[in-house]
ZANU-705113 format. One record per residue (C-alpha): residue in one letter; chain; x, y, z; residue number from 1. Coordinates in Angstrom, 2 decimals. Each point is the difference from the previous one (the first is absolute). Last residue first. Layout:
// residues N
A; A; X; Y; Z; NUM
...
This chain:
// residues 354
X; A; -3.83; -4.92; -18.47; 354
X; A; -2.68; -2.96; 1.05; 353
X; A; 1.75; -3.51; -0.77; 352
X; A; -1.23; -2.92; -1.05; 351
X; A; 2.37; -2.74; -0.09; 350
X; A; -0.17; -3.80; -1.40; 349
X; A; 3.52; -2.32; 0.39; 348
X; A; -0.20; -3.51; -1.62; 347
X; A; 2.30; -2.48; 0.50; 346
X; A; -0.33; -3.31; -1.72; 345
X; A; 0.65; -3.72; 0.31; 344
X; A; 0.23; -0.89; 3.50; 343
X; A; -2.73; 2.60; 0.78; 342
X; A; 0.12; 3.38; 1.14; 341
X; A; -2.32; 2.48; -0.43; 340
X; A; 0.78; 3.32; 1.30; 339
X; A; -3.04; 2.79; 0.25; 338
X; A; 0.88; 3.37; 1.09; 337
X; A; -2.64; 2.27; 0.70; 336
X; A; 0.83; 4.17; 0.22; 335
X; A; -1.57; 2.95; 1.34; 334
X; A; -0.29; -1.08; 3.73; 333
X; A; 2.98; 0.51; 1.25; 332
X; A; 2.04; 1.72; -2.81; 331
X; A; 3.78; 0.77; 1.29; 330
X; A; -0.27; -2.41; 2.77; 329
X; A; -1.54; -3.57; -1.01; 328
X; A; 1.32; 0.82; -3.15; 327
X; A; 3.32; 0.28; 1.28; 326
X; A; -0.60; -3.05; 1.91; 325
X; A; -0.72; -2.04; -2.90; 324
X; A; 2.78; 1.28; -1.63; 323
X; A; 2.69; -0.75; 2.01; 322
X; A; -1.82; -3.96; 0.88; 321
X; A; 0.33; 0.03; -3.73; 320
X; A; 3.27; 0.83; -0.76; 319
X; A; 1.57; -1.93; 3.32; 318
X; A; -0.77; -3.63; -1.66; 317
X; A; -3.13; -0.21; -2.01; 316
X; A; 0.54; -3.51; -1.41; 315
X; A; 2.25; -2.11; 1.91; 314
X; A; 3.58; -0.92; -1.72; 313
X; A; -0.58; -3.34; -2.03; 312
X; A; 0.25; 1.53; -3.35; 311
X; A; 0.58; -2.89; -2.35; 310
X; A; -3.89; -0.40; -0.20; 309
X; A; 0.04; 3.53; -1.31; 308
X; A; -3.88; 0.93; 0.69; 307
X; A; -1.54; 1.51; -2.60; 306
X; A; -1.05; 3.35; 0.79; 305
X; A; -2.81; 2.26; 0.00; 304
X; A; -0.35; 3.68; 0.90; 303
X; A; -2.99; 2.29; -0.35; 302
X; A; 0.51; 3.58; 1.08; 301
X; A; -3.42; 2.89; -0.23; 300
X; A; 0.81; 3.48; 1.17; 299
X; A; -2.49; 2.03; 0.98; 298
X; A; -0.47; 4.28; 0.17; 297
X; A; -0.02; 0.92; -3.97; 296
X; A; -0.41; -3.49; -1.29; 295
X; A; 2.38; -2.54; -0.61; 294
X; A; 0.60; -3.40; -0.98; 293
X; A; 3.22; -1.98; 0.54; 292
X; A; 0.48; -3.37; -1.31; 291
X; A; 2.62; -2.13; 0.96; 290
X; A; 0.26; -3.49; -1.33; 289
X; A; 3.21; -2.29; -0.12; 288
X; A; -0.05; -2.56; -3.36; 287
X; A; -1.06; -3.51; -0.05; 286
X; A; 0.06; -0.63; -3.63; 285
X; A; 3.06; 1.76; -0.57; 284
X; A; 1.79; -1.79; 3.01; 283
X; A; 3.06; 2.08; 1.33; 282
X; A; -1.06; 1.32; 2.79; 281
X; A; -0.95; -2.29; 2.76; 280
X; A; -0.46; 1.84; 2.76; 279
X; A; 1.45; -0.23; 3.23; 278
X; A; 2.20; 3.47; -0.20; 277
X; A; -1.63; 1.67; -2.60; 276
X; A; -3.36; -0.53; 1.19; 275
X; A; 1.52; 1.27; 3.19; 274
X; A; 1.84; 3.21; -1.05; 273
X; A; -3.07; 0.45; -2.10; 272
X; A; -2.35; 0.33; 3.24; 271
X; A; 3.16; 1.61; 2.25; 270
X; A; 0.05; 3.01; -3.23; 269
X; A; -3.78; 1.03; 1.10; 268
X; A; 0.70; 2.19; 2.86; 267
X; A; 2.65; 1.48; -0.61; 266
X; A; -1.07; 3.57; 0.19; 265
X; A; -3.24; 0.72; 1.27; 264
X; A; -2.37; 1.00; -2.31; 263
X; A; -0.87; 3.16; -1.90; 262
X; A; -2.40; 0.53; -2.71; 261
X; A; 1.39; 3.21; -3.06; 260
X; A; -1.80; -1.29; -3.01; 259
X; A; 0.63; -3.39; -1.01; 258
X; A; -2.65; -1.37; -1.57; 257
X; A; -1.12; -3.59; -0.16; 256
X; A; 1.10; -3.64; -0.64; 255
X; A; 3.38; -1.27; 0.24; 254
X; A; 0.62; -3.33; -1.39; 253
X; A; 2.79; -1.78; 0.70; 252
X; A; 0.27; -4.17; -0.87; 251
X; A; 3.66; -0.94; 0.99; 250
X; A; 1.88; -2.95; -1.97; 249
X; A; 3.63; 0.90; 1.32; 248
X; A; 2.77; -1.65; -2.42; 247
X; A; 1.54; 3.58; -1.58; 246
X; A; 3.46; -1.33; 1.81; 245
X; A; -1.59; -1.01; 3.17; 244
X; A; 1.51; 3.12; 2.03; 243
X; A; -0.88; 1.89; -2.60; 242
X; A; -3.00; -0.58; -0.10; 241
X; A; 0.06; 0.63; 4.12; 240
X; A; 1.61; 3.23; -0.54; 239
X; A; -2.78; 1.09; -2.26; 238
X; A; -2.71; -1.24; 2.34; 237
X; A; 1.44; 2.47; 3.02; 236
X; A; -0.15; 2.40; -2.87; 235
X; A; -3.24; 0.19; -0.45; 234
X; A; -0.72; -0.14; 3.33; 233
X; A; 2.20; 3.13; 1.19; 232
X; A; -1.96; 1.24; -3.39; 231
X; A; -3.34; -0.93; 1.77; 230
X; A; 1.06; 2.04; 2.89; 229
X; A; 0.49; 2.68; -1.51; 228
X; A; -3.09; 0.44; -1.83; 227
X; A; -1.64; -0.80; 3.05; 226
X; A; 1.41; 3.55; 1.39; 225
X; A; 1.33; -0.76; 3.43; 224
X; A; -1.01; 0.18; 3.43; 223
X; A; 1.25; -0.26; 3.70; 222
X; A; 3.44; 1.40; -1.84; 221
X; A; 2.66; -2.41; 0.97; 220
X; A; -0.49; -1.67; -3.21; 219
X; A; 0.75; 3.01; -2.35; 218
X; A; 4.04; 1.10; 0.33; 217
X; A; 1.56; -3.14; 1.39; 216
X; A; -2.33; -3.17; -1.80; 215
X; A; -0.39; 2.02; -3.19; 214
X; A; 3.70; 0.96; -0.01; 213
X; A; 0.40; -3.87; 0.71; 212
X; A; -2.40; -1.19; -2.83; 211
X; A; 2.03; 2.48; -2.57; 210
X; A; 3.39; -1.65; 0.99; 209
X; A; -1.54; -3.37; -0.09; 208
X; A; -0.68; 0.67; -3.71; 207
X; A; 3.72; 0.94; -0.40; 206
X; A; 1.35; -2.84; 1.08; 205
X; A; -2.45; -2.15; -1.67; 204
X; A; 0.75; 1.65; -3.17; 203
X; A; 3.91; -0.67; 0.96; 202
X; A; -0.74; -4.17; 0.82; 201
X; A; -1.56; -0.55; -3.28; 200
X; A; 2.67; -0.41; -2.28; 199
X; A; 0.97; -3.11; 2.65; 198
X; A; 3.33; -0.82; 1.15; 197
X; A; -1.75; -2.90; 2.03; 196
X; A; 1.35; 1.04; 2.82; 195
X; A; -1.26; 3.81; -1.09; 194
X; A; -3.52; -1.93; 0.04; 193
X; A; -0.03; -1.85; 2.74; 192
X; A; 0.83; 3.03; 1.97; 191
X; A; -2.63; 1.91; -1.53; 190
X; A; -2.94; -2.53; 1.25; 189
X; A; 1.82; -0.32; 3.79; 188
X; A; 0.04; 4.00; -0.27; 187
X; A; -3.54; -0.42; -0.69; 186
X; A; -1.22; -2.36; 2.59; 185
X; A; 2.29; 1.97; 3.00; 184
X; A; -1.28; 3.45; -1.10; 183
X; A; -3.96; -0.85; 0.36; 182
X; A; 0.68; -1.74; 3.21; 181
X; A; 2.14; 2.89; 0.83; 180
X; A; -2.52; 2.40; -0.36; 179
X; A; -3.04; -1.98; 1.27; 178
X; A; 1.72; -0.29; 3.75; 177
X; A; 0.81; 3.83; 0.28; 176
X; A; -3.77; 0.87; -1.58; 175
X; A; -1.34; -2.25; 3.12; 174
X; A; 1.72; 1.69; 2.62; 173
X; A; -1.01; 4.07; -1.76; 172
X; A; -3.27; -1.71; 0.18; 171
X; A; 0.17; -1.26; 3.74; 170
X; A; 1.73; 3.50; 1.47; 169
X; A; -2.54; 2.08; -1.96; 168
X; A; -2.92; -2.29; 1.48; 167
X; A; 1.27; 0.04; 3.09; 166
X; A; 0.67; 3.90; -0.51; 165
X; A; -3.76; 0.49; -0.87; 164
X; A; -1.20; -2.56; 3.26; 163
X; A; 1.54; 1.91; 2.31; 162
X; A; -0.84; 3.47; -1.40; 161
X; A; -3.92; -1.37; 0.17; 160
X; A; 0.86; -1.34; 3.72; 159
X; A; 1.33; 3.53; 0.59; 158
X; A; -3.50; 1.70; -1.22; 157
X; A; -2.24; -2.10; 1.49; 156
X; A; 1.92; 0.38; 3.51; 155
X; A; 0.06; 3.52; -0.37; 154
X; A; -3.82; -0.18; -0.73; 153
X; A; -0.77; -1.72; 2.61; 152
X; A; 2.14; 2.30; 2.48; 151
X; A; -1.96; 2.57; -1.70; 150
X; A; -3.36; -1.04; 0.70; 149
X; A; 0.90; -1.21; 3.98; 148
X; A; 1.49; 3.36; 0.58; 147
X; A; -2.59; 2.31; -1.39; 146
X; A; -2.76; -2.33; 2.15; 145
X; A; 2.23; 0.79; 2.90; 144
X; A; 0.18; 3.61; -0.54; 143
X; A; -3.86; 0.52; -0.60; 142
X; A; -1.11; -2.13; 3.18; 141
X; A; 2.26; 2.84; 2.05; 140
X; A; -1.55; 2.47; -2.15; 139
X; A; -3.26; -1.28; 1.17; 138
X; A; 1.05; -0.60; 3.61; 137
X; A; 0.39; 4.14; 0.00; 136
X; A; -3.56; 0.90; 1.23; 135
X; A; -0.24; -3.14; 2.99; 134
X; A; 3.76; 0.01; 1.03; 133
X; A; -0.56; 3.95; 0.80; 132
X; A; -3.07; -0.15; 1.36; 131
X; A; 0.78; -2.62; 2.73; 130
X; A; 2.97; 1.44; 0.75; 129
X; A; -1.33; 3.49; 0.49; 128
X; A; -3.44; -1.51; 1.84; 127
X; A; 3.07; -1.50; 2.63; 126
X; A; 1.76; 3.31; 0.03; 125
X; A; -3.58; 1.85; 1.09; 124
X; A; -2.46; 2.03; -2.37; 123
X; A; -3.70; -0.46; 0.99; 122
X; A; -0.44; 3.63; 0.07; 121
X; A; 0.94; 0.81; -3.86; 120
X; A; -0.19; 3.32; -1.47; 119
X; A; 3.32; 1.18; 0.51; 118
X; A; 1.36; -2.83; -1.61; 117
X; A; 1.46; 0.51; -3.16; 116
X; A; 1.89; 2.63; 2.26; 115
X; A; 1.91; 2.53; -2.87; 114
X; A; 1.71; 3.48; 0.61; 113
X; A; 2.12; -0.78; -2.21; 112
X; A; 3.33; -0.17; 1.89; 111
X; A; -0.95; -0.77; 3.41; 110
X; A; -3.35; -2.44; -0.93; 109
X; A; 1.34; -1.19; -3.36; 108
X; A; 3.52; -1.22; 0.97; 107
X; A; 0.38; -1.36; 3.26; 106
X; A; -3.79; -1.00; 0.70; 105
X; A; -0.66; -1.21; -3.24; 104
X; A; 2.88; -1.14; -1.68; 103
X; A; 1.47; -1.62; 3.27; 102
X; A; -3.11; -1.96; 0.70; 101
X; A; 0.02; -0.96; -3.77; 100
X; A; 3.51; -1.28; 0.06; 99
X; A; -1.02; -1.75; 3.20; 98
X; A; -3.05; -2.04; -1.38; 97
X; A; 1.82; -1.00; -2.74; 96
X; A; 3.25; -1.06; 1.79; 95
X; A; -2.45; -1.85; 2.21; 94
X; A; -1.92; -1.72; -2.81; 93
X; A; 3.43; -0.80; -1.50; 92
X; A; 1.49; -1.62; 2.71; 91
X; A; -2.62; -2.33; 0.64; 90
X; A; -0.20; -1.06; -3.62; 89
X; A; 3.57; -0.77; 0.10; 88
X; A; -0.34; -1.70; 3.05; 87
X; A; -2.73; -2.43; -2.11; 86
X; A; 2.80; -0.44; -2.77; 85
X; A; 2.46; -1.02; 2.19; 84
X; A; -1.75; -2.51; 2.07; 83
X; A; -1.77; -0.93; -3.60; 82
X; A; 4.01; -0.64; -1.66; 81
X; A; 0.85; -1.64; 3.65; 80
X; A; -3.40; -2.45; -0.58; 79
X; A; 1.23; -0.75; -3.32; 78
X; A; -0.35; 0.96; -3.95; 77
X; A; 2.61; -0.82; -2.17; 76
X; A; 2.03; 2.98; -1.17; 75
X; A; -0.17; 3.63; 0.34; 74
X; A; -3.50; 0.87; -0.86; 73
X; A; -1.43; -0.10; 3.55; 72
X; A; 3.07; 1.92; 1.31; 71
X; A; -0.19; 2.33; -2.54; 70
X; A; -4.23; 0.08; -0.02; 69
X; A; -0.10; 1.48; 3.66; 68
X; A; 2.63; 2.47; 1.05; 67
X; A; 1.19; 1.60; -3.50; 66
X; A; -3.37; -0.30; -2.00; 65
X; A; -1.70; 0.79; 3.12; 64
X; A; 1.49; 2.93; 0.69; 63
X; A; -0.39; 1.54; -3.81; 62
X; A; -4.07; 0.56; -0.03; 61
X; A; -0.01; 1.44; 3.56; 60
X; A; 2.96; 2.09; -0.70; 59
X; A; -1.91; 1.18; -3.31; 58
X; A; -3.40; 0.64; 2.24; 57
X; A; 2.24; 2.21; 2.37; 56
X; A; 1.31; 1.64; -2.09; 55
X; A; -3.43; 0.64; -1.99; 54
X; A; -0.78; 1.68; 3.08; 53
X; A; 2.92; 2.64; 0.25; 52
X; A; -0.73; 0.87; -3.56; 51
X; A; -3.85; 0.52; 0.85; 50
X; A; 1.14; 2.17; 3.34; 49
X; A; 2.21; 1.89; -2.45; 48
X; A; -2.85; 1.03; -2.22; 47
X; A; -2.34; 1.06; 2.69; 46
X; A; 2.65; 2.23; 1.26; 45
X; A; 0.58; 1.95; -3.21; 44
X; A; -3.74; 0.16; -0.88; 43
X; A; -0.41; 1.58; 3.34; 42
X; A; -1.35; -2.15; 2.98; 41
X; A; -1.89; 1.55; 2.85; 40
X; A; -3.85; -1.20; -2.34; 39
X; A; 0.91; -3.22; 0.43; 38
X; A; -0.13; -1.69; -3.84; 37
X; A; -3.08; -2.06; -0.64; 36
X; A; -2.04; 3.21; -1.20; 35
X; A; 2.93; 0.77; -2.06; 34
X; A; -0.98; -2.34; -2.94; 33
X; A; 2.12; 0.80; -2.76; 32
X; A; 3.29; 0.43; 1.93; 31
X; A; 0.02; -3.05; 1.99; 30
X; A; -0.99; -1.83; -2.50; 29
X; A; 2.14; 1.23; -2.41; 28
X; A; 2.62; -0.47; 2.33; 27
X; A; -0.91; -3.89; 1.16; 26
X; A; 0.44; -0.80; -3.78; 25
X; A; 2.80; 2.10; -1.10; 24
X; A; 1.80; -1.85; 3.25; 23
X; A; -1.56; -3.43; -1.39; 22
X; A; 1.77; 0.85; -3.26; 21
X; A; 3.36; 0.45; 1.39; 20
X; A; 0.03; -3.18; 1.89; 19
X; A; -0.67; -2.07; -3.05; 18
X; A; 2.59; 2.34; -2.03; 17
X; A; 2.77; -0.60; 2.71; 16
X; A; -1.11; -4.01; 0.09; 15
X; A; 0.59; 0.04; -4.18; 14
X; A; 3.29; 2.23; 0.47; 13
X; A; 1.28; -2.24; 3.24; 12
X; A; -0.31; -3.59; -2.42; 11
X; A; 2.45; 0.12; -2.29; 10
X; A; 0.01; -1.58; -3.46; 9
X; A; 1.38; -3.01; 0.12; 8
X; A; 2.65; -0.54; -2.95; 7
X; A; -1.19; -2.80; -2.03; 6
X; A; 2.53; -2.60; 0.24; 5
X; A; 1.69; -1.09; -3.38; 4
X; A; -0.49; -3.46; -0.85; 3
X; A; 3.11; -1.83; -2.18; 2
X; A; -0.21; -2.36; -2.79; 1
């Protein structure tokens, strides 16, 4: 199973349009209501004076993020990270207020003609300063609030790419441990069967065959027709009868249409595996149960067993702790599993939404 990384879509276009629009903003302002325009300044002046402000507002908006919320954001928060933070702010009122002193009286009073203050007796460097943090603490607000909400989001977003390739790395760990497990019991069945010079042992052969093009073409797939699966099942029983020489006393029933529902491959083969492997199989009276009833989105698996009392290796074993977790994973929840487990009989009870 692998988890592709959404490719992050850049960020300059969407802060380019954002800026863009508040420029059409100011300008149709500007233009549409000319009684709070100067009357010196031309439409061509007026409109360069509005760029050269929203300049300033974007520098306003961006310092912070760069002085005051990097150093805040960068790792564990500590007196140096505030000491840092809080000269950042410093420094970015002052580059504020003297980017805007140079705008205005080195750029729009000599070249345009321009003195946003012409009108203003009370003006001194210390009312300048005081102006300046004053208007432009909004944007500065603005920025920092931008760079809280996204570094959230960043971290939301890698902890959710975190947890996706965990997950990839633990399924893809827990298929490698049911594969073999699977392969080791029925090569140990087919093995006892060519030593016994058996008639059986080439339609064994050859049924394994078909389970591993299942197992290396289709189960690596997150899902899987349910038709297929079932006939990797079917033929998982097959190899056990003949594995016990026509002797396996097994109850199927499946219940239901089939008509196109996924489900994640192997996931029900480590039930039979295990009535197969501590059951007790060859009792008529006492035969194994599965019954499978479906519907269009459930799937219904009930699995009993007679316990083997000359099977003493532990019931459930690495099959079932495999697919518990895969459950656990693959359909959190949309699925109860019920396992009853006495010293007499096992009995396995899923329901599973596909």
């Amino acid at each position: 199973m692998t988890v592709a990384r959404p490719r992050a879509f850049p960020e300059w276009p969407i802060h380019l349009l954002i800026w863009a629009l508040l420029l059409t903003k100011d300008l149709v302002v500007l233009y549409t209501t000319p009684a709070n325009r100067p009357p010196t300044l031309t439409d061509t002046t007026a409109g360069l004076v509005t760029l050269g402000y929203l300049l300033i507002n974007a520098l306003a908006f961006y310092l912070p993020v760069e002085l005051v919320a990097r150093p805040l954001l960068a790792g564990a928060l500590n007196w140096p990270r505030f000491g840092r933070a809080a000269g950042g702010l410093l420094l970015t009122l002052l580059l504020i207020t003297g980017v805007r002193y140079g705008v205005e009286f080195l750029v729009f009073k000599p070249l345009l003609g321009f003195d946003n203050y012409e009108h203003n007796p009370t003006f001194t460097a210390r009312w300048f300063v005081e102006n300046s943090v004053r208007f432009y603490f909004d944007y500065v607000l603005y920025g920092l609030l931008y760079a809280f909400i996204r570094h959230q989001l960043l971290t939301e977003r890698r902890r959710r790419e975190a947890q996706q390739a965990h997950t990839a790395a633990e399924l893809t760990f827990l298929r490698s441990q049911l594969n073999p497990h699977f392969l080791f019991n029925t090569i140990n069945d087919i093995y006892a069967l060519v030593y016994q010079q058996s008639e059986a042992a080439p339609r064994a052969l050859l049924k394994l065959a078909e389970l591993l093009r299942y197992m290396l073409h289709d189960a690596h797939h997150d899902r899987v027709l349910l038709s297929r699966e079932l006939d990797y099942l079917n033929g998982l029983i097959e190899l056990q009868r003949i594995g016990s020489k026509d002797n396996l006393h097994l109850d199927y029933q499946l219940r239901g249409p089939l008509n196109g529902q996924l489900i994640a491959p192997m996931l029900l083969v480590s039930f039979v595996e295990n009535a197969f492997k501590h059951g007790l199989l060859t009792d008529a009276a006492r035969p194994v149960t599965l019954h499978l009833d479906l519907t269009a989105t459930t799937l219904d698996l009930r699995l009993h067993n007679t316990r083997n009392e000359q099977q003493k290796d532990q019931v459930g074993g690495i099959g079932l702790a495999n697919v518990r977790r895969r459950l656990a994973l693959l359909y959190p929840d949309r699925h109860t599993l019920t396992i009853a487990d006495s010293p007499t009989d096992f009995q396995v009870t899923l329901r599973l939404a596909l």
